[in-house]
N, C-alpha and C positions, 0 to 999 in steps of 0.2 A: 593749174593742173586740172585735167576736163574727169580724170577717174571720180566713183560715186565712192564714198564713204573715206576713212580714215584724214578727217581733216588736219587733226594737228599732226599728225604724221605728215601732210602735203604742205603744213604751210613751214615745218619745219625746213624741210625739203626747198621752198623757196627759199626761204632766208639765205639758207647756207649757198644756194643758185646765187642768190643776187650779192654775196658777199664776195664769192667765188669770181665772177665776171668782174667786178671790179679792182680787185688781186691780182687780177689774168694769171689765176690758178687754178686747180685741181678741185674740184669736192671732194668733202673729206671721205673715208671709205665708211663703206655703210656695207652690218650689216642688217638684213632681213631676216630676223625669225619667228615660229608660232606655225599654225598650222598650215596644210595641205592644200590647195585650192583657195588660198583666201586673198589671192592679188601679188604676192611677192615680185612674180614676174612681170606682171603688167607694169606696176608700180615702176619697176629697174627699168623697161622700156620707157614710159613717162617720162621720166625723169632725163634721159638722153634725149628723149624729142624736143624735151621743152629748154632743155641747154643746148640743143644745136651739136651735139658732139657724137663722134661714131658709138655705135653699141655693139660690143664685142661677145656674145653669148658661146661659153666654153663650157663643155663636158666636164667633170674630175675626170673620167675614167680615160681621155684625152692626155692626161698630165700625170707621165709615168715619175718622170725625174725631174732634174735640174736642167738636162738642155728642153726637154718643151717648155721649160718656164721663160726659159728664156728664147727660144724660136716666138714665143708667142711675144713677148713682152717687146720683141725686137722691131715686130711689125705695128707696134705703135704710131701714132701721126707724129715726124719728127720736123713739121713749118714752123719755121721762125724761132728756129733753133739755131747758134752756132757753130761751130765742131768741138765747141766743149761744152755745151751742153745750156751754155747762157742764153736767155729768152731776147730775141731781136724784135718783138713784135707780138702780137694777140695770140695767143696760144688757143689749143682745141682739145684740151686731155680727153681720150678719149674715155668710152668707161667699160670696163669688164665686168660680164655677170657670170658669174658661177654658180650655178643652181643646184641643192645639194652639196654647197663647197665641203661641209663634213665627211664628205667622199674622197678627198682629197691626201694622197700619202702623205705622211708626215717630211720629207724630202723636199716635197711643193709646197709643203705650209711654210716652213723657214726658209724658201727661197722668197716666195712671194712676202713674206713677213720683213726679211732683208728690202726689197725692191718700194714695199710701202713705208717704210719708213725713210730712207733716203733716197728715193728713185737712181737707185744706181743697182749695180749689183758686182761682186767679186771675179777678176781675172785668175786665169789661170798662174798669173806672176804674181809673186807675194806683194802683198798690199799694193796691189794695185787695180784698181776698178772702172767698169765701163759705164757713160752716164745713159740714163731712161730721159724719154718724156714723160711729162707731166700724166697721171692717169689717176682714175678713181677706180676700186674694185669695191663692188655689190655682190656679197655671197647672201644665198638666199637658205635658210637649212629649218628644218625641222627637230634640228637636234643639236645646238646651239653647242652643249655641254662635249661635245665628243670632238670639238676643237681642240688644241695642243692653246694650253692657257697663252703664250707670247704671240700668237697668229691672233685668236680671240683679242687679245688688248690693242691690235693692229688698227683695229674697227674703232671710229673717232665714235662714230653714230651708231645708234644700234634701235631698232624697231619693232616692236611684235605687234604682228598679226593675227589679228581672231576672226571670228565667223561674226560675220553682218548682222547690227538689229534684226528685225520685222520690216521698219521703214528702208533701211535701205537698202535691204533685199526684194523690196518689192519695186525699188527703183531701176536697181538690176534685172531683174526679170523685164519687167518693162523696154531698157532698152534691147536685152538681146533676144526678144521677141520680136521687137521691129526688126532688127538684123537681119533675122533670118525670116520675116517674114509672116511672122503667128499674129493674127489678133486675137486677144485675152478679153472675157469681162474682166473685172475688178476680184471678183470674188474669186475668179479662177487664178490669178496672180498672185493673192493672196496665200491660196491652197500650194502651188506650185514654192513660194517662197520659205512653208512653214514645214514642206517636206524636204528641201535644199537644206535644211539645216544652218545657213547662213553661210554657206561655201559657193561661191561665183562657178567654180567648176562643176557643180555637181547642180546648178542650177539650168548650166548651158545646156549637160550631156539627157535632160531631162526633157528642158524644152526642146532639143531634139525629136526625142522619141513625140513628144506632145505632135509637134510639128506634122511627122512620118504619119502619126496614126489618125488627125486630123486632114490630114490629106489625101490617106489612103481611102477614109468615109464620106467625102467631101463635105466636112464639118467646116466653113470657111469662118465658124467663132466659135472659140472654144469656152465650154461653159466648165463650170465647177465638175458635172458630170462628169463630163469628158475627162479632165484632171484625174477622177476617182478612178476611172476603168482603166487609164493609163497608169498610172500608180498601180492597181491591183494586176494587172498583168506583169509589171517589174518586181512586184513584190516586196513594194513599200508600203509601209502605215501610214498613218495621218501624223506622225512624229518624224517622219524620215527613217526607221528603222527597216533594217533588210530582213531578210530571210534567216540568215547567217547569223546575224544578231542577235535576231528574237528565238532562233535555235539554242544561240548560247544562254541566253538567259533564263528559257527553259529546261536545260540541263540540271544548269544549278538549283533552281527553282525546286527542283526535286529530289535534290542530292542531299543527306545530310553530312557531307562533308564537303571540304574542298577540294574542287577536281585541277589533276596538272594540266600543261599547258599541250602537251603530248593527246591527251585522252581527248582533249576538246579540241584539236585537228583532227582524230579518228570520228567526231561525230560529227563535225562539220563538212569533211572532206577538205579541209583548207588546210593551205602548211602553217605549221607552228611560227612560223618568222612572219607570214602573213595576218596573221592573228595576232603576233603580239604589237606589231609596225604599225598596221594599217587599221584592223577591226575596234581592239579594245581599248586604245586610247581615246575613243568617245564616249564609249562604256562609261569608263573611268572619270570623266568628265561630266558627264549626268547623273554620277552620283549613284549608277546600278549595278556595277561590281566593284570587288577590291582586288588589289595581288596579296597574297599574303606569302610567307615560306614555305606552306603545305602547299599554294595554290589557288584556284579563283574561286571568291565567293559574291553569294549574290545580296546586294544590302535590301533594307525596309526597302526604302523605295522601288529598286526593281523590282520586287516584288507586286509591291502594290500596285507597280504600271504592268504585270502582266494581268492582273486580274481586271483592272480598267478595262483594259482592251478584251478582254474575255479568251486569254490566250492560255489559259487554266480551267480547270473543271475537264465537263460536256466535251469541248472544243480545244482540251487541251493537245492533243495530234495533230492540229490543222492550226496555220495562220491563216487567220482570216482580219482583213483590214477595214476598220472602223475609221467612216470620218465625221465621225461626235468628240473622239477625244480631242479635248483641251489640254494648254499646259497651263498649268494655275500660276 
């Protein structure tokens, strides 16, 4: 498998390819969880390229009830099948990706939990049932937990995703700079990878802008400079942190209590469902806020990196991005 990073994730992934092929069966269902941007999809496409088998990418919000489960499930590859459903020959299960499957009504969960466990599913006549092909389903979620526990146990394989080293985020960047076309120093790669946060996504939408504003100056190599002024325009730090972020941390920073989650949308201007989804679970994760039952507070640490960054005192009404900080 040609993807950069998650080895034992890829080579598991073989095994189960190369056990599968000679079974002439199904891969087991897999799912993908952990964060946002960190390959789940790519991975789910891999994986069907390197087995040769169709890739079915579905919506939840596509999958109201029980007959899209099965409209969809109907249009499976049914070669070398025969009309009861026994294998005449090499089979091609194909494989479903549901991205976000946690979006998925509870109606869909135990149809599709029905169909991966015996590839059949229920007729309208008492016990009696219509047969599937052979298929693998890859749901891909960020929120593992908000599965219906029997759909959850459905999954043979289960995977998490995190955010890339250093090393193989600067591997990433590398190639989809050639991609699209950037040449990078080293040091500039480097810079770009350690504001990516280790997210492939937020590495690409980055070297974009790098790309657009290196072309618009006819910079035809991008230096570390260049990275900075690019960054200070987007209004990232040298840590990867936004705007939005380093607002929220200064809130608290100066609070002596904890603020709800309501009040820190009114200073943000962001909605409260976006702040709690998408902003603070990194927060949370570097160890610079808490939740508590009153609300968010800001720990040492936070603390300490807004003073690093000189986002307190003098200067504390203005972000202004530093690229001296280190992370120890």
């Amino acid at each position: 498998m040609n993807l950069i990073g998650n080895t034992n994730t890829k080579e598991q992934i073989q095994i189960a390819l190369d056990s599968a092929r000679k079974r002439n069966m199904a891969l087991p269902h897999m799912l993908f969880a952990g964060s946002a941007g960190c390959g789940k999809t790519s991975m789910a496409r891999e994986v069907a390229k390197v087995g040769g088998v169709d890739f079915i990418s579905v919506s939840p919000e596509n999958i109201k009830d029980s007959k899209d489960v099965r409209k969809l499930l109907d249009n499976l590859n049914h070669d070398n099948y025969d009309e009861k459903g026994n294998k005449v020959g090499k089979v091609k299960p194909s494989i479903i990706f549901v991205d976000e499957i946690h979006k998925l009504v509870l109606p869909a969960q135990e149809d599709f939990g029905i169909a991966m466990e015996d590839f059949m599913l229920p007729t309208s006549r008492p016990n009696r049932f219509f047969w599937l092909p052979y298929f693998t389903l890859i749901g891909a979620t960020t929120l593992a937990g908000n599965l219906s526990k029997p759909f959850y146990d459905r999954f043979k394989i289960i995977f998490d995703f995190r955010p890339y080293d250093l090393e193989d985020s600067c591997k990433i960047v590398k190639f989809h700079a050639q991609r699209i076309g950037v040449t990078l120093l080293d040091e500039a790669t480097v810079e770009i990878a350690n504001r990516s946060r280790g997210v492939p996504r937020l590495m690409v939408r980055y070297l974009e802008r790098i790309r657009d504003f290196s072309s618009a100056k006819n910079k035809p190599l991008v230096t570390p400079r260049i990275v900075a002024n690019v960054f200070n325009k987007l209004g990232i730090d040298a840590e990867g942190f936004t705007n939005t972020e380093i607002a929220i941390l200064k809130a608290l920073y100066v609070s002596d209590k904890p603020i709800g989650l309501e009040n820190i949308a009114i200073i943000t201007n962001e909605s409260a469902r976006t702040i709690k989804d998408t902003i603070e679970p990194y927060l949370i994760q570097r160890g610079f806020i808490i939740r508590s039952g009153a609300g968010r507070l800001i720990t040492r640490q936070g603390r300490e990196y807004l003073d690093a960054q000189g986002y307190t005192g003098l200067n504390a009404g203005k972000i202004e991005i530093s690229a001296n900080y280190k992370r120890n």
